[in-house]
C-alpha positions as CSV (number, residue, x, y, z in Angstrom):
1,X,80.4,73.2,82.5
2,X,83.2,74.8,80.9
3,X,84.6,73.7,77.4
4,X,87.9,71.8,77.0
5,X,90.2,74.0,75.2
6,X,91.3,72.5,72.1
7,X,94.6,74.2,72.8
8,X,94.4,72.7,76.5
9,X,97.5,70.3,75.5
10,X,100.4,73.1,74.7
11,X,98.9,75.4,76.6
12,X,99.3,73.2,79.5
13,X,102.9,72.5,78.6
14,X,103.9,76.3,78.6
15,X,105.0,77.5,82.5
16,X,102.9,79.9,84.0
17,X,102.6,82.1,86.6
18,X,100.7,84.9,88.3
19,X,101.8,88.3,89.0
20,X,100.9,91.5,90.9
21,X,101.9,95.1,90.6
22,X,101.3,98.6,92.3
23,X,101.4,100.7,89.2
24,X,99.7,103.7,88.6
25,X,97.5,104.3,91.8
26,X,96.6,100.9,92.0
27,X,97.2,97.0,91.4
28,X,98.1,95.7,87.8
29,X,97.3,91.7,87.5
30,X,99.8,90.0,85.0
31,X,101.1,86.5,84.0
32,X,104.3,85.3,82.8
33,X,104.0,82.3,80.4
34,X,107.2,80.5,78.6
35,X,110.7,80.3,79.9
36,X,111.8,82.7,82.0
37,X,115.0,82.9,80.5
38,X,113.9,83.0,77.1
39,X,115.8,85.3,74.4
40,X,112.8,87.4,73.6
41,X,110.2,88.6,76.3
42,X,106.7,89.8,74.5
43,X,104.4,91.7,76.4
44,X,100.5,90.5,75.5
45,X,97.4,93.2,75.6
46,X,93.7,91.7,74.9
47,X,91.0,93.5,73.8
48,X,87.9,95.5,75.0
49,X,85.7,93.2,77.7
50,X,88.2,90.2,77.5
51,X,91.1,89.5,79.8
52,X,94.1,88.0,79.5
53,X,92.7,84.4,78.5
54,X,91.9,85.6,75.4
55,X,95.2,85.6,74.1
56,X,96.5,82.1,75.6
57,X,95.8,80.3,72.1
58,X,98.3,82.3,70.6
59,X,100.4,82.0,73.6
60,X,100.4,78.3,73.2
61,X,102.4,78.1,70.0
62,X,104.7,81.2,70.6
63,X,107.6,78.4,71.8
64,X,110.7,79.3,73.3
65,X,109.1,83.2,73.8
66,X,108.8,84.6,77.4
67,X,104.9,86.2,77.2
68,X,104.2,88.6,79.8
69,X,100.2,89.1,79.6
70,X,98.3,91.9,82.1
71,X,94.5,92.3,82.5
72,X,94.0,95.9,81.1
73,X,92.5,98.2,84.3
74,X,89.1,97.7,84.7
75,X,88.9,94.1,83.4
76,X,89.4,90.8,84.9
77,X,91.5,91.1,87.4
78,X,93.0,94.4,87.4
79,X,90.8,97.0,89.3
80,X,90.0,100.2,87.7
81,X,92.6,103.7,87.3
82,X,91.4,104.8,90.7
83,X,90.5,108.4,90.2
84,X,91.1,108.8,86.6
85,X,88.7,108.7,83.5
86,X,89.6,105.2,81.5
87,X,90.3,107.4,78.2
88,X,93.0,106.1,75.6
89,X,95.6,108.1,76.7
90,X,95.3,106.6,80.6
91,X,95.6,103.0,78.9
92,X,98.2,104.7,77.2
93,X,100.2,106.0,80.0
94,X,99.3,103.2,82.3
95,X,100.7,100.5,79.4
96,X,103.9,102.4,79.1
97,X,104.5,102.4,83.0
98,X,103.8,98.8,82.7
99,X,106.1,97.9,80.2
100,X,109.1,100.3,81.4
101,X,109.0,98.6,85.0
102,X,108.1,95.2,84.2
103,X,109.9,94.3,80.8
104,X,111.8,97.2,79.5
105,X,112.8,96.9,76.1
106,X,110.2,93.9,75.2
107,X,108.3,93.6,71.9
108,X,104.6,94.4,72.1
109,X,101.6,93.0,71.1
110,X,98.0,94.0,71.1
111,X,94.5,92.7,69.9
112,X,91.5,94.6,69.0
113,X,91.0,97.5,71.8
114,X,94.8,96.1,72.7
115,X,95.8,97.7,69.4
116,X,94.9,100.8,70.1
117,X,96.2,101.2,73.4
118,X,99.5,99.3,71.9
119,X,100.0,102.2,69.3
120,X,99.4,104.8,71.2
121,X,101.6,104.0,74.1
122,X,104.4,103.6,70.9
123,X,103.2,107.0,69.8
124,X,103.7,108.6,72.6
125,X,107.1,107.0,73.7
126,X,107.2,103.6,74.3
127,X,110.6,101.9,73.6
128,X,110.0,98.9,72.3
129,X,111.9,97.4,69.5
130,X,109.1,95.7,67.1
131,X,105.3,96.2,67.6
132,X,102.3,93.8,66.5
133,X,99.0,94.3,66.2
134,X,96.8,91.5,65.5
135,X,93.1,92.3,64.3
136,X,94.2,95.9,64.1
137,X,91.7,98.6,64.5
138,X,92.3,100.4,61.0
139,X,89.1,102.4,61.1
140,X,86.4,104.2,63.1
141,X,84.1,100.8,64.2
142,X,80.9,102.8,63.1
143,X,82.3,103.1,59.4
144,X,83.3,99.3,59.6
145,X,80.3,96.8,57.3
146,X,78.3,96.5,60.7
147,X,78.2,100.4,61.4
148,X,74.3,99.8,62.7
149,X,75.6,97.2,65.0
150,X,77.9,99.3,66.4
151,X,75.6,102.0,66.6
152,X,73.2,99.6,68.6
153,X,75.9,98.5,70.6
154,X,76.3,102.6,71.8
155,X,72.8,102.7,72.8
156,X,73.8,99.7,75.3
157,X,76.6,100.8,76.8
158,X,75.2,104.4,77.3
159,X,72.1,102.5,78.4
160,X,74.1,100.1,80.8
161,X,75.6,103.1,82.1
162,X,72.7,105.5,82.5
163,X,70.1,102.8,83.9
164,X,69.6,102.5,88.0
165,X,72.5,100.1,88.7
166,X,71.2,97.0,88.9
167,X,69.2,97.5,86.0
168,X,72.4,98.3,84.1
169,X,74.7,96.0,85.9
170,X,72.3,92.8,84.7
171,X,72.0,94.6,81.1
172,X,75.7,94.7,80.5
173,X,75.9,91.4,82.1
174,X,73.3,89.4,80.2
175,X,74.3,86.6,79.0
176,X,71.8,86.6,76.2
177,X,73.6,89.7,74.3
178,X,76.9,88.4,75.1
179,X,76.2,85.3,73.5
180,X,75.1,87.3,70.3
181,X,77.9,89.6,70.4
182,X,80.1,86.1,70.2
183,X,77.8,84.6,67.2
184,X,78.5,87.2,65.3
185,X,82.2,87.5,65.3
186,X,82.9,83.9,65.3
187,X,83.6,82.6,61.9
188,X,84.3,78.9,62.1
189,X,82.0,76.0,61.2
190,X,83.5,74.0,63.5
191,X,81.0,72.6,66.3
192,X,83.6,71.9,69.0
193,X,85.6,75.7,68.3
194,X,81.8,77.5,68.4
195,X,81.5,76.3,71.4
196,X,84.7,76.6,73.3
197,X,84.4,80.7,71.6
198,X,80.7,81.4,73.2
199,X,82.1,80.1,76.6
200,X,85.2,81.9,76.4
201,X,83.0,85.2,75.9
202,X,80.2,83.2,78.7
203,X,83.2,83.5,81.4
204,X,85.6,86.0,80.9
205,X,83.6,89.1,79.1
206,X,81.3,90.2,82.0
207,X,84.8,89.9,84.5
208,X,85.1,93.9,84.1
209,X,85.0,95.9,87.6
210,X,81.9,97.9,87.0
211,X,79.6,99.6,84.8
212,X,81.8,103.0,84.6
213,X,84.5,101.3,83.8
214,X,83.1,99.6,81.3
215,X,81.4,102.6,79.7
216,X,84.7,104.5,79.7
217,X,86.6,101.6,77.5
218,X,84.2,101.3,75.2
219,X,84.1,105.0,74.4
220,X,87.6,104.9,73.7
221,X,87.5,102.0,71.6
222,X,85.0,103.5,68.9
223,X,86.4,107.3,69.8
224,X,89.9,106.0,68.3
225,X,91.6,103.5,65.7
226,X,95.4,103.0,65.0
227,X,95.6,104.8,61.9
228,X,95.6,108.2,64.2
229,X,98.7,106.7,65.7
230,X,100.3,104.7,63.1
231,X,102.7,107.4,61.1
232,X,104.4,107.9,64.3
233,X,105.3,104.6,65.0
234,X,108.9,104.0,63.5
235,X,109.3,100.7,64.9
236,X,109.1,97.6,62.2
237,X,105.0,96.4,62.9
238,X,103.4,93.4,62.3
239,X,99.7,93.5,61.1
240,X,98.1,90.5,61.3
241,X,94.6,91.2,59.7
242,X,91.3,89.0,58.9
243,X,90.2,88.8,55.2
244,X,86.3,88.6,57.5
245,X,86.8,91.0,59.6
246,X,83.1,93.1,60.5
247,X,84.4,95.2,62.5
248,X,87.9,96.8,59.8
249,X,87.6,95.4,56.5
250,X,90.4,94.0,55.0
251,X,90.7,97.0,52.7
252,X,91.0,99.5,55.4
253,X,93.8,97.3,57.0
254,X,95.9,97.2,53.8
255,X,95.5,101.0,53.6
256,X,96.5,101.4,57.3
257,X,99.8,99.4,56.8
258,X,100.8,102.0,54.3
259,X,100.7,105.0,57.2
260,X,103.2,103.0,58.9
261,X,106.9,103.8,58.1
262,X,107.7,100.4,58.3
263,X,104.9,97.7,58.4
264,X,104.2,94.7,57.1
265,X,100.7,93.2,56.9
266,X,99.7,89.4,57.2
267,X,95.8,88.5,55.9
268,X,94.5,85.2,57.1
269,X,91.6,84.1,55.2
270,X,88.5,82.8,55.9
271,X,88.5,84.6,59.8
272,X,86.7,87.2,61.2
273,X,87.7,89.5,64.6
274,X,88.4,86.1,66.7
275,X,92.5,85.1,64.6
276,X,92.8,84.8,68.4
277,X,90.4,81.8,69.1
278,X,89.8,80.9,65.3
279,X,93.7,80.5,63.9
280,X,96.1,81.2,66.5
281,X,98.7,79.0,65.0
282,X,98.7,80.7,61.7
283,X,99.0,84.1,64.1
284,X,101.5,82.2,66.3
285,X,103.6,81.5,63.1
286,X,103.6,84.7,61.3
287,X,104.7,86.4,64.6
288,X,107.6,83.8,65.2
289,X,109.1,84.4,61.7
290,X,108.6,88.8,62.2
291,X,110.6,88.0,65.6
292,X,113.5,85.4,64.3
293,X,116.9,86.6,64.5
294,X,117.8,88.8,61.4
295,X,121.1,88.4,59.4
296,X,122.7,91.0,60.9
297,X,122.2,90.1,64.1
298,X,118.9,92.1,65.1
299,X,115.3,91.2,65.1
C-alpha cells in the first residue's frame, strides 16, 4: 500500500498536468505544475534512478511559480535517446533542446545527477537567467566519505549490466538493495518520513527503461561533478547543500561555490542527499527568496 505523502495536502492544491514531446529522436514525458500564467516558469530535473516525483515536495511550496518537471530519458516515463549512448553531454544536449522549445528563457533547477546535467547544458549554452542546484554534485562520488559504497555500487551496475538479462534485470530491480540504497541516505528520525522516503525509492527508482540505459547514467554520474562545469557558468546560482551529505561533503560544496562567478550557497543542517524528501520547505524557501524580484527590477 503506498504511503500518504505528508505533503499530499499542497501538493494537491497546486494544478497539474501531463505533457508529451517529440524531442530529440524520441518522446520527452513532462508536467506542468502551478499557474500557468505565473510570472516565473522553472524548469525541474531529478536525479539518477528517480523521476519526476521526486521533486514534487519542493514543488508543493514553490507558490505562485509555474514548474515544468520532465522525466530525464531513460527513466520513468521518458523512453531512452534512441540510438545514442546516455553520456552527460546527450543529457546535456537533450536538456537544452528541452528547455529552448518548451520554456525558453526559464530558470533551471537540478538535483543530484539533475545537477550535473543542469550545469552542463549552462556550460555549454543554455540561456537561462538564474540556475539552482540543490544537493549539488561538488565532487567525484568515489572521493565523497562513502567512496567504498560507491565503489560497490560500480560493481552492481557493471554487474546488472553484464549479467544474462534477466539475471541483471531482477539485480538492478531488487527491492532488497533498493531499500538499502534508501536507508542510507535518509537522514530523519521521523517514523512516518522513513517510511513515505523507502516507498518513494520502492515505486519510482526501478521505473527506468532498461538495464543499458541504466548503466549509461550511472557512468555519467560518477564519470562527472559540477565543479568541471561551474567556472563557466556566469549566471547567478543557487546551491542548496546538506551539512550530511555522504555522497559531497559540505566542505567540498563550499569550495565548489567559489568556482562559480557568481554563486551563493545555502547549507541546511541536520540532512543528508534527500533536502528533496527530508526539508523541502526550507529548499522551497531559500529558492523563493534567490527568485524574488530584485530592486532594480530583475531577478
Amino acid at each position: 500500500m503506498t504511503v500518504v505523502s505528508p505533503y499530499a495536502e499542497r501538493l494537491a492544491a497546486v494544478p497539474v498536468s501531463r505533457h508529451a514531446l517529440e524531442l530529440a529522436g524520441g518522446t520527452t514525458a513532462y508536467w506542468e505544475y502551478g499557474p500557468a500564467d505565473a510570472p516565473l516558469t522553472l524548469v525541474a530535473v531529478h536525479g539518477f534512478r528517480g523521476d519526476h516525483h521526486g521533486l514534487e515536495p519542493v514543488v508543493a511550496f514553490l507558490d505562485g511559480v509555474r514548474v515544468i518537471s520532465p522525466d530525464l530519458p531513460g527513466f520513468g516515463e521518458t523512453p531512452p535517446l534512441p540510438g545514442v549512448e546516455h553520456t552527460i553531454d546527450a543529457y546535456a544536449g537533450w536538456l537544452r533542446a528541452f528547455v529552448d522549445t518548451v520554456a525558453p528563457g526559464a530558470v533551471v533547477l537540478g538535483h543530484s545527477f539533475g545537477s550535473i546535467v543542469v550545469a552542463a547544458a549552462v556550460a555549454g549554452g543554455l540561456e537561462t537567467p538564474r540556475v539552482i542546484l540543490v544537493n549539488p554534485i561538488g565532487a567525484p562520488a568515489l572521493e565523497g566519505p562513502r567512496g567504498i559504497l560507491t565503489r560497490l555500487a560500480v560493481f552492481y551496475y557493471w554487474a546488472g549490466a553484464r549479467l544474462p538479462k534477466r539475471l541483471g534485470d531482477a539485480l538492478l530491480r531488487n527491492r532488497a538493495v533498493v531499500r538499502i540504497m534508501s536507508v542510507s541516505m535518509a537522514k530523519t528520525r521521523d517514523p512516518q518520513l522513513r517510511r513515505f522516503i523507502h516507498d518513494q525509492h520502492d515505486t519510482y527508482f526501478s521505473g527506468f527503461g532498461d538495464r543499458d540505459v541504466l548503466h549509461e547514467g550511472f557512468v555519467a554520474s560518477v564519470s562527472n561533478d559540477v565543479r568541471r562545469f561551474a567556472p563557466a557558468m556566469g549566471q547567478p546560482t543557487l546551491l542548496i547543500a546538506a551539512e550530511k551529505d555522504d555522497i559531497t561533503p559540505i566542505e567540498a560544496e563550499r569550495h565548489l561555490q567559489t568556482l562559480f562567478p557568481a554563486a551563493e550557497l545555502v547549507e541546511i543542517p541536520a540532512v543528508g542527499h534527500l533536502i528533496h524528501y527530508e526539508t523541502p520547505q526550507a529548499a522551497a524557501a531559500a529558492i523563493m527568496r534567490f527568485l524574488a524580484p530584485s530592486g532594480d527590477g530583475t531577478r
